[in-house]
C-alpha positions, -999 to 999 in steps of 0.1 A, spaced: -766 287 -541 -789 287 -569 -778 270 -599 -803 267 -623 -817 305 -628 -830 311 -665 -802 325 -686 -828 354 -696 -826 373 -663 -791 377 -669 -788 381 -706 -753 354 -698 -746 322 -717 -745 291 -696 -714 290 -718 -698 316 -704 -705 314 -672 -684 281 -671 -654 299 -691 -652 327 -666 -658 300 -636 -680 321 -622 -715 309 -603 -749 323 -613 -751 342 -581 -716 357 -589 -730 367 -622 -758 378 -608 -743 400 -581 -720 416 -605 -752 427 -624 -772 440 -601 -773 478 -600 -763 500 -571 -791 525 -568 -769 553 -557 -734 549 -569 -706 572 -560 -688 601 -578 -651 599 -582 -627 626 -589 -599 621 -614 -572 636 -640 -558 622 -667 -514 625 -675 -488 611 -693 -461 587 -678 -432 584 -704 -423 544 -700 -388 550 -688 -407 573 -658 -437 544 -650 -405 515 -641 -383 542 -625 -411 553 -605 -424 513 -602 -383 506 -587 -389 530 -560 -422 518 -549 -448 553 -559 -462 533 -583 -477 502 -565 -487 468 -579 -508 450 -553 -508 412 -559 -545 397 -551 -544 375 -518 -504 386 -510 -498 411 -480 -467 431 -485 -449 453 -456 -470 485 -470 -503 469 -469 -512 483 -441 -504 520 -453 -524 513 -485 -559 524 -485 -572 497 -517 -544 468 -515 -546 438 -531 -562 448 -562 -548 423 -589 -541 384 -595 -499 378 -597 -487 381 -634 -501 360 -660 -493 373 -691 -478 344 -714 -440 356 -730 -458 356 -760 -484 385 -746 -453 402 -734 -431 398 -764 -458 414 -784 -466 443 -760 -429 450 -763 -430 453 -801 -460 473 -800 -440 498 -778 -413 497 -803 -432 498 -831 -452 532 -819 -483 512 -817 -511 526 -797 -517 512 -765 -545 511 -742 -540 532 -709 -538 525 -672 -558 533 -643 -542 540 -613 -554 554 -577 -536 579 -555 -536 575 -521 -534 602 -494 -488 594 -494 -491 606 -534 -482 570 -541 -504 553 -568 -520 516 -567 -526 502 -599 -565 500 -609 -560 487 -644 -526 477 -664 -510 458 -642 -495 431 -669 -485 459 -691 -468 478 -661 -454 442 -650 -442 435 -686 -421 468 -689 -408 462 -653 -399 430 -666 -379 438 -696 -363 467 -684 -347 444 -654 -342 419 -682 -354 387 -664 -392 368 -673 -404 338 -659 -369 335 -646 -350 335 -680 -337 362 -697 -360 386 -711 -352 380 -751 -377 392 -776 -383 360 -793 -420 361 -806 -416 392 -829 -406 405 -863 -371 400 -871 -361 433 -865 -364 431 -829 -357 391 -829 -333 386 -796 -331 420 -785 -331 424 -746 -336 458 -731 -296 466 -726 -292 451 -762 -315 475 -779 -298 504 -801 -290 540 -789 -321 550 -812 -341 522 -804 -337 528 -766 -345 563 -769 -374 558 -784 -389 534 -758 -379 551 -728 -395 582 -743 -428 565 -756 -464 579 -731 -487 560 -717 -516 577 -708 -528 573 -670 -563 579 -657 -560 589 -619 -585 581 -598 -584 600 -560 -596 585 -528 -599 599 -496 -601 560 -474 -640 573 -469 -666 548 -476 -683 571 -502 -649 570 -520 -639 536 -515 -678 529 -525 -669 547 -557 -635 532 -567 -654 497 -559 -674 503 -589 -647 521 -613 -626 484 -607 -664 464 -613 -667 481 -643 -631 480 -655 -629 444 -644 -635 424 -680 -615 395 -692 -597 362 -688 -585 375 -656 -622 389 -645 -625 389 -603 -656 376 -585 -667 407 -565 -656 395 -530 -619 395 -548 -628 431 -555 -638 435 -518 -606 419 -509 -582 447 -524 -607 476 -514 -609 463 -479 -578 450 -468 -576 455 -432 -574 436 -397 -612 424 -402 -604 404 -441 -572 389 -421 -596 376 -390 -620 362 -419 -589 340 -433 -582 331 -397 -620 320 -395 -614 298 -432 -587 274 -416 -612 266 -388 -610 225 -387 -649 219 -384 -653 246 -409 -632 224 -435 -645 197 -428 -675 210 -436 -672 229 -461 -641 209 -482 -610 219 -497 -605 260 -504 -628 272 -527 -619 291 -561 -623 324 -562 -623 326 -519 -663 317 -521 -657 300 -489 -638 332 -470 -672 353 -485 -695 330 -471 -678 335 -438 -685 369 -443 -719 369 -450 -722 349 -416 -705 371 -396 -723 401 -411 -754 391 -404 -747 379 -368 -735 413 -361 -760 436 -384 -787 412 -395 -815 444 -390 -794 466 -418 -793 439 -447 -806 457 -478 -798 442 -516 -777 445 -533 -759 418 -510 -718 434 -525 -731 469 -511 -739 455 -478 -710 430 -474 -687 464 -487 -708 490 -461 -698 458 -427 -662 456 -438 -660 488 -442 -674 497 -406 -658 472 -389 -624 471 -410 -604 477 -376 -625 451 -353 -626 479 -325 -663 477 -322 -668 440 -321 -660 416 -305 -640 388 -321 -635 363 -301 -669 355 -290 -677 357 -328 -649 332 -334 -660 311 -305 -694 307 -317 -684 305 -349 -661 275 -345 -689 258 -318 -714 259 -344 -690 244 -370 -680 220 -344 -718 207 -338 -729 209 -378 -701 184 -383 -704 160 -357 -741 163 -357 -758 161 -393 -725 165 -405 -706 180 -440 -745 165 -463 -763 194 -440 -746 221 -464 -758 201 -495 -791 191 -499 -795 170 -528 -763 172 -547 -723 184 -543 -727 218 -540 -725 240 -509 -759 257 -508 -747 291 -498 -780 296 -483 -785 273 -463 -751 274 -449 -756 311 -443 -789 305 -422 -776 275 -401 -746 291 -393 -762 325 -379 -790 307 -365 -768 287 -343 -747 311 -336 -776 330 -323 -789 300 -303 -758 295 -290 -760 332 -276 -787 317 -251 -775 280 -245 -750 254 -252 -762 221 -272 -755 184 -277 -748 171 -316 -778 149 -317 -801 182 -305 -785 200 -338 -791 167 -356 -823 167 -349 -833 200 -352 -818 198 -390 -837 169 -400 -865 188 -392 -856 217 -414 -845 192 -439 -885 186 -443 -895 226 -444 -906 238 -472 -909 274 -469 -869 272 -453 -865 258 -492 -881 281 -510 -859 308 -491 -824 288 -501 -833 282 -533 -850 316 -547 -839 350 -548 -823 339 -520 -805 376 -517 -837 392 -512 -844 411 -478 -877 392 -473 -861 358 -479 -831 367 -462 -854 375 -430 -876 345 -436 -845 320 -435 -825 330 -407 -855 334 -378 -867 295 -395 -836 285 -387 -830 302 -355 -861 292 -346 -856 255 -348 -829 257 -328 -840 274 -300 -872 253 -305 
């Protein structure tokens, strides 16, 4: 994990960074430009409000709640798209107003799937808010307008007058459609409408992006993979943001495909999952075997330090290219914890296995250069 890169590559405020408790390789990945992005095909309509919460009630308007399954999950082509509400009654309250006032509003972005039911791309505290008020219940109380002008001061939806009614369920919202097909050139495509439309206090890091496009049997395994014992106990509590579920990823991605890596890293973590969504072509429990062996010996061997070379933080790196290079080894023959030990003090003392964990570490080159190091030393 690199954690000192000059602010000028990425034109981003050390500042900021911090706000959105993002890394600089999060930053940076979230930069870095897809050489061939995708087309998408869309429309644009009008949903009067009354019409978006009917159609919300009976489920053809979807709101899929970041890191929640629901029964439908596994009809949905893009699930998990957004964080739960969180949207103070203040925000709502004046969203409300606005409605009632005939303010304009910004639209929503939605994504039909191949039922005709849409998942929400964009708007999901707006869509949330009028769901809300409608039913007349937020954050468990009754929905009362209370942060507004006194002409809508403790109004609820059923309290509202005959005109007043009218006019909200009547009121459009314009809706920007986005169509997807479940391909990867059109999942590849709505990945980067959400990057680009994902701005804000709420912003996702892109494996939660990857999350909602690739929900599937394989992003369930990967949580499986995250409560390992040794894993925790290497790794440490749950990471924000599920770093520690992406780092699983990468490892298991480059066990299985290391010869196809190509940067930018999102494209090629997006391209595995979405190859091996359904886990019919691999085969998971010898990954998860070796996987939980070689967590098993990095902990009772050079233990939970080996991930953190001179300070706290969990070099994604390094953790990367002792993970797949043991897992490789392991392919060949079994080993004792003081073998691994040993064999990490060594590449405690390498310098070119640094230079490869601590710069541009998402480069093919230095990607290539860690992992055989590593497996090297092992099987040394």
């Amino acid at each position: 994990m690199i954690e000192n890169e000059p602010e000028a590559e990425t034109g981003i405020s050390s500042t900021l960074i911090e706000e959105l408790d993002f890394t600089q390789d999060e930053i940076d990945e979230q930069q870095e430009v897809d050489p061939t992005p995708g087309r998408v095909a869309y429309t644009s309509t009008d949903f009067d409000v009354e019409g978006l919460v009917r159609r919300l009630g009976r489920n053809d308007i979807v709101i899929p709640t970041f890191g929640e399954e629901s029964p439908d999950d596994v009809q949905i082509e893009t699930a998990r798209f957004q964080r739960p509400s969180v949207w103070t009654k203040v925000q709502m309250d004046r969203f409300i107003e606005s409605l009632l006032l005939g303010y304009p509003i910004p639209g929503i972005f939605l994504v039909q799937q191949r039922d005709k039911r849409y998942l929400v791309l964009d708007g999901q505290q707006r869509l949330r808010t009028l769901a809300a008020f409608y039913e007349g219940i937020a954050h468990k109380k009754e929905f009362s307008l209370q942060h507004v002008g006194s002409e809508f001061k403790g109004l609820t939806y059923k309290k509202l007058s005959g005109e007043q009614r009218r006019s909200l369920d009547s009121t459009f919202i314009q809706a920007t459609i986005v169509q997807t097909d479940a391909s990867q050139t059109s999942l590849d495509a709505v990945y980067q409408v959400f990057e680009r439309l994902n701005t804000g206090g709420t912003q996702l890091t892109p494996h939660e992006i990857r999350i909602a496009l690739y929900a599937g049997p394989m992003m369930d395994w990967l949580t499986l993979l995250n409560n390992v014992t040794s894993w925790r106990g290497l790794y440490g509590p749950p990471a924000r943001h599920l770093r520690d579920q992406e780092l699983i990823l990468r490892i298991v991605a480059l066990v299985v495909s290391p010869g196809t890596y190509k940067r930018p890293l999102k494209k090629f973590l997006n391209d595995f999952l979405s190859a091996h969504r359904t886990m019919t072509d691999i085969s998971p429990d010898d990954l998860e075997e070796r996987f939980t062996k070689a967590a098993d010996l990095l902990l009772s061997g050079p233990g939970a330090g080996v991930l953190r070379p001179g300070g706290n933080a969990v070099n994604a790196a390094l953790t990367e290219a002792l993970f797949v290079g043991l897992m490789r080894a392991l392919e060949i023959r079994d080993f004792s914890p003081k073998e691994i030990a040993d064999a990490s003090s060594r590449l405690a003392l390498s310098p070119d296995l640094s230079n490869a964990t601590q710069r541009a570490t998402a480069d093919e080159e230095s990607v290539r250069r860690r992992l055989a190091i590593v497996t090297e030393a092992f099987l040394g």
